[in-house]
C-alpha positions in Angstrom: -22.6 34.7 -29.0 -20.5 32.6 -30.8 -18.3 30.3 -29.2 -14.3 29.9 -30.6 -12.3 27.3 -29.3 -8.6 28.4 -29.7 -5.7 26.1 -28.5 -7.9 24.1 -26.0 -6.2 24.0 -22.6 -5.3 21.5 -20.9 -7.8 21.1 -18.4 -11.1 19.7 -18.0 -12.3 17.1 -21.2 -10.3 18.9 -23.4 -7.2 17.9 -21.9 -5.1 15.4 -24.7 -2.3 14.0 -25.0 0.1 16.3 -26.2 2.5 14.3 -28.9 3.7 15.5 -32.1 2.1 15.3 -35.4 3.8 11.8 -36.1 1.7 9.8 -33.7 -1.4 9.6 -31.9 -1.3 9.0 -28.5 -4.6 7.9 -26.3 -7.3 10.6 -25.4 -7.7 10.5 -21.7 -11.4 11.8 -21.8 -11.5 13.4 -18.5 -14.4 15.5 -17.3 -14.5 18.7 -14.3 -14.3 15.9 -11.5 -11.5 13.6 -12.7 -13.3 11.1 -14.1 -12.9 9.6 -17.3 -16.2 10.6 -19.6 -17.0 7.2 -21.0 -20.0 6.9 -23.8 -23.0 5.8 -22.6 -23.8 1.9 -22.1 -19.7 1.2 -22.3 -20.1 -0.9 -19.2 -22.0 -3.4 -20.3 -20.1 -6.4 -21.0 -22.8 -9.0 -22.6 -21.4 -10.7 -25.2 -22.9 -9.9 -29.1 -24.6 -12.6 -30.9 -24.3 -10.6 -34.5 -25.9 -7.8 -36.0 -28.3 -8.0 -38.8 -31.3 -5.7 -40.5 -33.9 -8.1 -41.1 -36.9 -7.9 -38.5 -36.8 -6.0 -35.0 -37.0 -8.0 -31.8 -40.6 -7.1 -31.6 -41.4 -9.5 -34.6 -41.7 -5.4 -37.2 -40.5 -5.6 -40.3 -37.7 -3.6 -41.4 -37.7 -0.3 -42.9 -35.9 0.2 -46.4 -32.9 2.3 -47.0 -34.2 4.8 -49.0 -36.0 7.0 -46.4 -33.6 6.2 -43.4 -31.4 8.0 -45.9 -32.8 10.9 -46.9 -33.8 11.6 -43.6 -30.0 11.5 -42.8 -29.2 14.4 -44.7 -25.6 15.7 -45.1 -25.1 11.7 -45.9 -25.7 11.6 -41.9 -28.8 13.4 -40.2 -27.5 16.8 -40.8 -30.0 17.3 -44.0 -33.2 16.4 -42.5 -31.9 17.8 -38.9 -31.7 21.4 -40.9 -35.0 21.2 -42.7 -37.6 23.2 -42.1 -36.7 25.5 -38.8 -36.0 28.9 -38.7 -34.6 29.6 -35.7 -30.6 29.8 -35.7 -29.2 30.6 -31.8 -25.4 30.9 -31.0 -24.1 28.1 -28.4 -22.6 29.4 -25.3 -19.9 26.5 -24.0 -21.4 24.7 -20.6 -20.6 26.1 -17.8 -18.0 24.6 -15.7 -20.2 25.1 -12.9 -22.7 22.5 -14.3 -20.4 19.7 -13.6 -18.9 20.3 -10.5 -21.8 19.7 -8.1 -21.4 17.3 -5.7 -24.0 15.0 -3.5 -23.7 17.3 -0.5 -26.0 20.0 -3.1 -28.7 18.0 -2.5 -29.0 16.6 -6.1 -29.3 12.3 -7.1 -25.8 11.0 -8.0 -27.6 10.1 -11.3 -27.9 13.7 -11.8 -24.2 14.8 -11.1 -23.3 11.9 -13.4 -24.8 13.6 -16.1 -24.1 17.0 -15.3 -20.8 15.5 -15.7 -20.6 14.7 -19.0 -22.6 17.7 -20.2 -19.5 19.5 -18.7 -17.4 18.0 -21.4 -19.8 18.6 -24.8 -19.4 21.7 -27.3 -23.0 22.7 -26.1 -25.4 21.4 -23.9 -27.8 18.2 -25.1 -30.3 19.6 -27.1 -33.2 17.8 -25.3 -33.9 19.5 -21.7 -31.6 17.5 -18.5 -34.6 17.3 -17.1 -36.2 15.3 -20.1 -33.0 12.9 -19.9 -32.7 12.5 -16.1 -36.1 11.1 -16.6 -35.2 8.7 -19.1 -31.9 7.3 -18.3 -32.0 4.1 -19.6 -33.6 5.1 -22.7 -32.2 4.1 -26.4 -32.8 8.3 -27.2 -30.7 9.5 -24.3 -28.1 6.9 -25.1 -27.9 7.6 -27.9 -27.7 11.8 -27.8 -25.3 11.4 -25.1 -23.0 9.2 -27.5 -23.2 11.5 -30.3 -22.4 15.0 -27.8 -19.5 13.1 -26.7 -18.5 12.1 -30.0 -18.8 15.5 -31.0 -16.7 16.9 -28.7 -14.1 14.1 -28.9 -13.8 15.0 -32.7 -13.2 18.5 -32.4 -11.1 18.1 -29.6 -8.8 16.0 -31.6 -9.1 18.1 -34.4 -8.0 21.5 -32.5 -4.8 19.7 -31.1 -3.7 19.0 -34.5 -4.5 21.9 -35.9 -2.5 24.1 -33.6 -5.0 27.3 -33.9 -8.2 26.2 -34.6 -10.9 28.2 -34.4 -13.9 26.2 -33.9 -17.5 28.1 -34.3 -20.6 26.3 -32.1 -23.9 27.1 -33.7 -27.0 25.8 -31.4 -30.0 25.9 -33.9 -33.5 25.1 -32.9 -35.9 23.1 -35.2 -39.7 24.8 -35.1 -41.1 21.4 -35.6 -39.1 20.0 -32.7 -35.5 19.6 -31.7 -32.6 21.1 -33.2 -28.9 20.3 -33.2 -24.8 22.1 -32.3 -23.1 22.5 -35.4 -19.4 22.8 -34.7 -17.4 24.5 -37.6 -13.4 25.2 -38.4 -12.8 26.9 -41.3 -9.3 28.1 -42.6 -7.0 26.8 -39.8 -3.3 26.1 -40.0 -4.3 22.3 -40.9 -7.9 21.8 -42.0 -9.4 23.8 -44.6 -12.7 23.4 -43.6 -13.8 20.8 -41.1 -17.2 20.0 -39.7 -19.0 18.6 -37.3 -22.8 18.5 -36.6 -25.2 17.3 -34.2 -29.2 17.2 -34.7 -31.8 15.5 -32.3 -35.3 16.1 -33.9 -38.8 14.8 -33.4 -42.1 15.9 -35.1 -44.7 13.7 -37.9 -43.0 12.3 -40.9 -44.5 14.5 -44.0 -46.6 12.6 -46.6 -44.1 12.9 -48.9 -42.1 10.7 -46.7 -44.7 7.6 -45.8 -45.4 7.4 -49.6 -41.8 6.3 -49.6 -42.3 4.1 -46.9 -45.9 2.7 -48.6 -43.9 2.3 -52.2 -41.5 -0.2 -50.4 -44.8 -1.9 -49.1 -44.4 -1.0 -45.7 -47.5 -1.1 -44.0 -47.5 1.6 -41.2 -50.3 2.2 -38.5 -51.1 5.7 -38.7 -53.5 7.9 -36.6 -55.3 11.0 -37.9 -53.0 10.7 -40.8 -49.8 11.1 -38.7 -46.8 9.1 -38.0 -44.7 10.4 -35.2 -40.9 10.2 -34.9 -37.4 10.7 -33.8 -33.9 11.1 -35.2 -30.8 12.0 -34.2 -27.1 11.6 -35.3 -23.7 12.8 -35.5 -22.6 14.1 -38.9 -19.1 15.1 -40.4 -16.4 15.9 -42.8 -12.8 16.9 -42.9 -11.0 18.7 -45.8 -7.2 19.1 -44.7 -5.2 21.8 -46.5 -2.5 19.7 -48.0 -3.3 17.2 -50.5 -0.8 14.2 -48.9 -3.6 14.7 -46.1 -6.9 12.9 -46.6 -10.8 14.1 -46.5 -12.4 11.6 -44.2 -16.3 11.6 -43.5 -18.7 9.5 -40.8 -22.1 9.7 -39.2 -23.7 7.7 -37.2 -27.8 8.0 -36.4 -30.8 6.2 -34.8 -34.3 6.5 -36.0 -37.9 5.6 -34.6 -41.1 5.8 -35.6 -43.9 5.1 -33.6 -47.4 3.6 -34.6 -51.2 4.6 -33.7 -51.1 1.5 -31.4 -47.8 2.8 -29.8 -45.8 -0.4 -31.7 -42.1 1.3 -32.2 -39.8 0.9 -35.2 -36.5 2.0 -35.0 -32.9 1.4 -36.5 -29.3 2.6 -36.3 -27.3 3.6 -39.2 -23.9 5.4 -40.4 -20.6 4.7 -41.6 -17.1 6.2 -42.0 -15.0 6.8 -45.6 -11.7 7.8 -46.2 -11.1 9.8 -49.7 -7.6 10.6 -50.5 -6.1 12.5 -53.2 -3.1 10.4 -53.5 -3.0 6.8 -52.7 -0.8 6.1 -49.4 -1.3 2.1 -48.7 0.1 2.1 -45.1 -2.8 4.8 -44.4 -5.1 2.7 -46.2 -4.4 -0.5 -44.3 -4.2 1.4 -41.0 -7.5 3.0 -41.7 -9.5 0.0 -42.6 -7.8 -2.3 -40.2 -9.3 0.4 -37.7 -12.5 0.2 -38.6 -12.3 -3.4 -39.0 -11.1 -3.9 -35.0 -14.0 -2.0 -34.0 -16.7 -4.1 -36.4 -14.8 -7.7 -35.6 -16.3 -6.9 -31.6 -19.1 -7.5 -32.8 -19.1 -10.2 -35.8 -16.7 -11.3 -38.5 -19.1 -11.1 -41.2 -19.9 -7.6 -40.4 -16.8 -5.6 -41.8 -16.9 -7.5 -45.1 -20.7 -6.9 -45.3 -20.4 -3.1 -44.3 -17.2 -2.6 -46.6 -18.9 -3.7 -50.3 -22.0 -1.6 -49.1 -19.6 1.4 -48.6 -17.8 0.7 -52.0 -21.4 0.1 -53.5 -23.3 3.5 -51.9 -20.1 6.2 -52.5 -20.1 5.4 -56.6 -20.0 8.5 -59.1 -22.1 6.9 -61.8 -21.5 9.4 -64.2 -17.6 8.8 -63.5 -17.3 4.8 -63.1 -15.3 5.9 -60.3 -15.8 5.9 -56.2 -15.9 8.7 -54.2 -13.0 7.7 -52.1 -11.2 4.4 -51.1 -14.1 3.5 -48.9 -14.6 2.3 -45.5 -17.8 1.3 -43.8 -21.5 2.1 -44.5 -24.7 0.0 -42.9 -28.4 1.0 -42.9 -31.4 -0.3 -41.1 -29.4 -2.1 -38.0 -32.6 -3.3 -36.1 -31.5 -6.9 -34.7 -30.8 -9.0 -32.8 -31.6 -5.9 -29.8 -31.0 -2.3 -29.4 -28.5 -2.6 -27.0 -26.1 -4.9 -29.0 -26.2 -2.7 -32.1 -25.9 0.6 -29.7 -22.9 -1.1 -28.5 -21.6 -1.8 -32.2 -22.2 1.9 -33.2 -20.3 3.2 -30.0 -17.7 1.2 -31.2 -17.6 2.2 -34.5 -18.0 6.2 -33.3 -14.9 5.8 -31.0 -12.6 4.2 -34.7 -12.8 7.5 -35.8 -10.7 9.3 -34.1 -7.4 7.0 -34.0 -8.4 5.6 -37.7 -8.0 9.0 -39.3 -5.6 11.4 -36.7 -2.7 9.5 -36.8 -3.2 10.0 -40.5 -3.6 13.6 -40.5 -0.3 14.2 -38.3 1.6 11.9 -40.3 0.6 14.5 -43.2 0.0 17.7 -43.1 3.4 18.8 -42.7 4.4 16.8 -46.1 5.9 19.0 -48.8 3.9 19.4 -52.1 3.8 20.9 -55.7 1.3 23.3 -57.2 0.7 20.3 -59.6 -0.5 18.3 -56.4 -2.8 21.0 -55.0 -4.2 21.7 -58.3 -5.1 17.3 -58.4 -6.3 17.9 -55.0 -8.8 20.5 -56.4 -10.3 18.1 -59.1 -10.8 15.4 -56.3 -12.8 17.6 -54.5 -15.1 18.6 -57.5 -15.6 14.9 -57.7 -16.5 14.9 -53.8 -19.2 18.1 -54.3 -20.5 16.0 -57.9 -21.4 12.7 -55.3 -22.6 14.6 -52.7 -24.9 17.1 -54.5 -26.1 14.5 -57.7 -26.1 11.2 -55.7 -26.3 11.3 -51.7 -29.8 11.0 -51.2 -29.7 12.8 -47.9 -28.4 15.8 -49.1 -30.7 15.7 -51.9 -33.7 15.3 -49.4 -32.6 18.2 -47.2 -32.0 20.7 -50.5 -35.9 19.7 -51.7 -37.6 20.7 -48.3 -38.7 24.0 -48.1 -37.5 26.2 -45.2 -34.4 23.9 -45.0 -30.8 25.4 -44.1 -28.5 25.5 -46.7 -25.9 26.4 -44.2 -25.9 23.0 -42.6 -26.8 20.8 -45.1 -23.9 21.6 -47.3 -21.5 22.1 -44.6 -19.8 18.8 -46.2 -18.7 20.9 -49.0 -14.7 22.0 -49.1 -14.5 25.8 -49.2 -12.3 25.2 -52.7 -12.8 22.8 -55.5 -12.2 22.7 -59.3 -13.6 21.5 -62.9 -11.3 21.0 -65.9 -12.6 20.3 -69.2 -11.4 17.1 -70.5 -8.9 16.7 -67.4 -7.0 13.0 -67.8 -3.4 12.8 -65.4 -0.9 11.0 -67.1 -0.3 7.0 -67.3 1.1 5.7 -64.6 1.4 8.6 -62.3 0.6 9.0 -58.7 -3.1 10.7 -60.0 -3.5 7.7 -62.3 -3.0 5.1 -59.5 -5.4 6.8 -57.6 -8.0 6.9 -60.1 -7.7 2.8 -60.4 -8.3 2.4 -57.0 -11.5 4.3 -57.2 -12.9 2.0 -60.1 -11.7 -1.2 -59.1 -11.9 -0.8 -54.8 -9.4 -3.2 -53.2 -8.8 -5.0 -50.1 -6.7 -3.6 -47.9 -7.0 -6.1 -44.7 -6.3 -9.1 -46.2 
């Protein structure tokens, strides 16, 4: 069946704070037994010595952008994570009953912990508890914890705004191995369309992809011609309904590969963009300020670094232009050690939430003109242009056979519009926009 979350009550981890549209107030993050549902690793407190994407701890040499990317799909993981499976099922929500067992049952306090925060996900993990109970401490199940409890925090957010949201859950399973949740809201009393989409997959990267790698001159110990891996991520993007509101996109992935001689390459990746229609500089401050906070706990260079990359990555060629006013965007995170860059892309997953809310309430009550929607319209042609000529993700996951169209163009707004010859007026609120997108400024300094 399919699963539709209406107002979310107040109970359990959907319980939020409850203030009006003009401010967000903190997410409590509670789970069946009280406690606060915490991402995974947040209790570690050793102190970052700076990320970088050079060579891993194990001495292995980087791996390039180019196929970290196109494995992403959906300009996250969401292209490659739909490829090539056949087998759609609906998501049932968990059952309450999964989290509230207590020690008297008979099960490990490890294992109520994570029944726990199952409790509070859209679905449940899409690797088998008894696969993650086993590996507790490692970077996989960290890491599909983090991005189901993203997940959930996203939509949850999203619903409260929204007012009567109806989210669809879509559990998919992957022939080849894995699968995601795919969490959809389309046609609310805020968001015109807004999704949010979960894969976890595993399975032998295709030719096609290690002749990528071997063009970059990566040199890649295979056995019997295969090279296994694993990928997952958290994927999504956000059209609001009026145009004062801004589209906002992230994802955030990991990746490993694993050698004949069991060596294992891996990296994290992702990013978050905000792409207005009209330029608003308190939102655009208060947005990259955000994501700033959350790269600064981690290194000073690495917000400056991550912010030209994002400006660099989101261009429409064919347009001079940008996509949006930018944000973050990093690839191949490998050093100095798993842990500190998990830790810097669990802080970047939780920005998301007060870096674009607080924009969205401020908003989408705001009065407009049909003048303004119709602007809004030709933004978003430019947003389907990017994504369909240039994100090489989505272009990956369109050129596999027995991929899901479905999924990998969930990023797509449910309306958009072309104009021949379309040019707004000098010095209007369309053109300022329009010279932020070619000349990308800074708005922390």
């Amino acid at each position: 069946m399919t699963l539709h979350l209406g107002r979310l009550c107040a109970g359990s981890c959907w319980q939020a704070a409850r203030g009006g549209r003009g401010a967000m107030c903190a997410w409590p993050g509670r789970c069946s037994a009280g406690r606060i549902c915490r991402p995974p690793g947040s209790a570690g407190t050793e102190q970052c010595r700076g990320l970088g994407h050079g060579r891993t701890a194990g001495g292995a040499s980087r791996l390039g952008t180019g196929l970290t990317t196109a494995l992403a799909g959906l300009a996250g993981l969401a292209g490659l994570a739909a490829a090539a499976f056949g087998h759609v099922q609906r998501a049932e929500m968990v059952p309450k009953s999964s989290g509230a067992r207590s020690s008297s049952s008979g099960k490990p306090e490890e294992e109520d912990e994570l029944a726990r925060r199952c409790s509070c996900f859209m679905a449940l993990p899409v690797t088998d508890l008894r696969e993650l109970r086993g590996r507790p401490s490692d970077m996989k199940t960290k890491m599909e914890l983090l991005i189901l409890e993203t997940q959930a925090q996203v939509c949850q957010a999203l619903a409260q705004v929204d007012g009567g949201a109806r989210f669809s859950v879509d559990r998919w399973e992957r022939k080849e191995g894995g699968g995601g949740i795919s969490c959809v809201l389309q046609d609310g009393h805020v968001f015109e369309k807004a999704g949010v989409s979960v894969s976890v997959v595993h399975g032998n990267l295709s030719e096609e992809a290690a002749k990528q790698m071997r063009s970059r001159g990566k040199i890649l110990k295979t056995k019997d011609g295969k090279l296994p891996f694993s990928a997952m991520g958290v994927s999504s993007v956000i059209h609001p309904k009026n145009p004062h509101a801004p589209t906002i996109h992230f994802n955030y992935r990991y990746f490993e590969v694993e050698e004949a001689d069991g060596n294992k390459l891996w990296w994290f990746g992702g990013g978050c963009d905000l792409t207005p229609t009209y330029l608003n500089q308190e939102d655009a401050v208060h947005f990259h300020r955000t994501l700033k906070e959350a790269c600064d706990q981690h290194g000073p260079d690495l917000y400056p670094k991550f912010k030209k990359w994002c400006d660099d990555y989101f261009f429409i060629v064919h347009r001079g232009e940008r996509r949006g006013i930018g944000g973050i965007f990093f690839d191949d995170l490998d050093s100095p050690s798993k842990e500190e860059v998990f830790r810097f892309v669990q802080s970047c997953a939780q920005a998301v939430v007060p870096s674009y809310i607080p924009l969205v309430k401020k908003h989408c009550d705001d009065s407009f003109t049909p003048q303004e929607k119709l602007w809004q319209q030709l933004r978003r042609g430019r947003y389907v242009e990017f994504n369909l000529v240039y994100d090489r993700g989505t272009k990956f996951g369109l050129f596999t056979p027995g991929s899901r169209i479905e999924s990998i163009l969930m990023s797509l707004p449910l309306t958009a519009r072309w104009e021949y010859m379309h040019s707004p007026p000098e010095n209007s609120k369309e053109a300022e926009i329009l010279e932020v997108l070619r000349h990308p400024r800074d708005w922390v300094h």
